[in-house]
N, C-alpha and C positions, 0 to 999 in steps of 0.2 A: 250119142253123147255130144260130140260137136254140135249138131240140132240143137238140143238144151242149151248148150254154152252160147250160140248166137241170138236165141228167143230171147235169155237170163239178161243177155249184153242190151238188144237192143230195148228190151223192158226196162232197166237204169237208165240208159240215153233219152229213153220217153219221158221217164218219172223227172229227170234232172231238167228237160228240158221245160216240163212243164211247172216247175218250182221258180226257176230262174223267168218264166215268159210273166207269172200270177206275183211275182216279188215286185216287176218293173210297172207290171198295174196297179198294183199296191202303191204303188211311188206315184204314180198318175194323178190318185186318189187324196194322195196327203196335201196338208193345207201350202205346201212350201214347193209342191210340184213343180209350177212354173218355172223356181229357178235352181231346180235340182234334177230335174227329171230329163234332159239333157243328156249330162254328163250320166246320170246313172242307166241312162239306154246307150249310151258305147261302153260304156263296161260292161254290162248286161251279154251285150250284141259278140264284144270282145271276148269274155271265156267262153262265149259259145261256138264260135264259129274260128276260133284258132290261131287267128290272126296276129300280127303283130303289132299293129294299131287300128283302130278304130277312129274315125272324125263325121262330124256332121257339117254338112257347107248348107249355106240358107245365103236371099240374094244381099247383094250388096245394098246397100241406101241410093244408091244412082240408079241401079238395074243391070251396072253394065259388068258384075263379074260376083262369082262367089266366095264368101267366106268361111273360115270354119267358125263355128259359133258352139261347139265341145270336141274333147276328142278324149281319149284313155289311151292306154299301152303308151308306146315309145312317145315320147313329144315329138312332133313336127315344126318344124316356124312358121308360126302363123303368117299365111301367105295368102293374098287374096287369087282366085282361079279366073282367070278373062274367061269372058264366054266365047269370046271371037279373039280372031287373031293368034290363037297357040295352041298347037293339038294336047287335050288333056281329055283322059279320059270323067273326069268328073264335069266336066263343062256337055261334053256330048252324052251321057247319059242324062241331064237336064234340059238339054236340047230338041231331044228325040224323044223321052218321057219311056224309055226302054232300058231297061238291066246290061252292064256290059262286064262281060269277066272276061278277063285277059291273064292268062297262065304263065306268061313271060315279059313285061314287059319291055327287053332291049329286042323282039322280034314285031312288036308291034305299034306303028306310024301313030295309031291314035293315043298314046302314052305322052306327056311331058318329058323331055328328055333334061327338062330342069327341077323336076319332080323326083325322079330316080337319081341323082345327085345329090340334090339336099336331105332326102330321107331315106336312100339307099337301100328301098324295096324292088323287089322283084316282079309283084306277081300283086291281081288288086281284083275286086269284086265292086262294082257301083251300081247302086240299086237308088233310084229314084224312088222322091216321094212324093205322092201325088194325092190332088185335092182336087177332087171332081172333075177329073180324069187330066187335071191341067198341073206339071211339075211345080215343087214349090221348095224343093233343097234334094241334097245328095248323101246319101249314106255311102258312106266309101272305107271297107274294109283291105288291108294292105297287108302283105306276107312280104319276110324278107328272102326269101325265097321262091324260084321259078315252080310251079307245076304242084302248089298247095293241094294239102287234101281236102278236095271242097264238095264229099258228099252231096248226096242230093238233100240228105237233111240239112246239111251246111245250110245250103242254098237257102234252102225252104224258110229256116231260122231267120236269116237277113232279110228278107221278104218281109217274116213278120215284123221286124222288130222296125223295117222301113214304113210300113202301118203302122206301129204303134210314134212313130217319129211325127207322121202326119198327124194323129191326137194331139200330138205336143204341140205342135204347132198353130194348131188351130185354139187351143184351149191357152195358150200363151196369146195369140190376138186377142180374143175373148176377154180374157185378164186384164190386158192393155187399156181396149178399150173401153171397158166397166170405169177401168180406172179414171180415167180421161174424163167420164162423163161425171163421176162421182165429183170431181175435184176442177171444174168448169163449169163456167154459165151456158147451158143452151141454146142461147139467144147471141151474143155479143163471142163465146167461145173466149174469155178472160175467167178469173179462176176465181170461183167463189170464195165464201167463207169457209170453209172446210178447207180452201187451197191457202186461203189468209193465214189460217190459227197453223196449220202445217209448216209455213214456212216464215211465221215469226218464231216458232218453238226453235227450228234450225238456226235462227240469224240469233236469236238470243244467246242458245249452249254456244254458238262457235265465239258469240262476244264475250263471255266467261271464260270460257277454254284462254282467248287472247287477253283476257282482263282489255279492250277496247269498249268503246263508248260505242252506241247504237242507237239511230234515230229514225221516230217511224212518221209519217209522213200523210195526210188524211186531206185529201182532194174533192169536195162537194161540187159535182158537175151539175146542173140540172138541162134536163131532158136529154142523159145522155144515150141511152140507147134511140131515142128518135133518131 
């Protein structure tokens, strides 16, 4: 009977896990992914694996530290991570391009001790995400409690959803970029007609919105891109 009772359990566990993994790819998929798909992989990531927050760190604009760029469960203050200079475990799992769980973190050197202050967790799973085999942000799941139950499905779960973090990432460049090229010249990299009509439609409604005057201004170079 216990045999059936643990087969029954772990058959739900699979079935749930595999609803919540096909929901967050669904969310991949959709036209709004880019700027939704995020926040809806720490939530995702979050009822699965227990935690008491979830956050995603991606590099800073300088290179020299990480930020969160989503997070779900508790808020944290958004805090930027140095890569150097301050033991954190999300800065050394981006470091190394290696997974670091740490079950207690007032027993272990590689933890911020201004980390465990401001958001007053215990205990932390950091699973890098990697983009042809080179790190590119940090998934960092957090318990407020020492010695979480982090099954090996736990694990396995963060893993994937750290995979599915690198699609995002990659398919948000992607995005970017399209963008950039759609709404730019080629040649000179100043902003076409598509970037023209875009951003007279903006300077118009906000000159309505203020009831102010608005003047637009038409510059005949010749031979300017020579």
């Amino acid at each position: 009977r216990r045999a059936e009772e643990a087969t029954e359990r772990a058959n739900r566990e699979h079935l749930e896990d595999l609803t919540e993994l096909l929901g967050t790819v669904r969310d991949l998929a959709s036209p709004e992914a880019d700027r939704v798909a995020r926040e809806r992989l720490c939530e995702a990531a979050l009822r699965l694996s227990g935690a008491a927050m979830v956050l995603l760190y991606e590099p800073s604009a300088d290179g020299l530290a990480l930020v969160p760029t989503a997070q779900a469960g508790r808020r944290l203050p958004e805090m930027a991570v140095p890569l150097r200079g301050e033991p954190t475990g999300t800065a050394h799992a981006y470091r190394t391009g290696q997974p670091l769980l740490v079950s207690d973190f007032t027993t272990d050197r590689r933890i911020s001790p201004r980390l465990v202050a401001l958001s007053g967790m215990r205990a932390g799973c950091f699973r890098p995400i990697l983009r042809g085999g080179r790190p590119t942000g940090v998934l960092v799941a957090l318990w407020d409690q020492p010695n979480p139950d982090l099954s090996a499905r736990r694990q396995s779960l963060l893993g994937l959803f750290a995979s599915l973090a690198a699609v995002i990432l990659v398919r948000a460049d992607l995005t970017h970029r399209l963008d950039q090229l759609a709404r730019t010249d080629p040649l000179t990299g100043l902003p076409n007609r598509r970037g023209l009509d875009e951003a007279l439609d903006r300077e118009l409604a906000l000159a309505r919105r203020r009831a102010e005057p608005l003047s637009v201004a038409v510059i005949d170079l010749d031979h300017f891109k020579a």
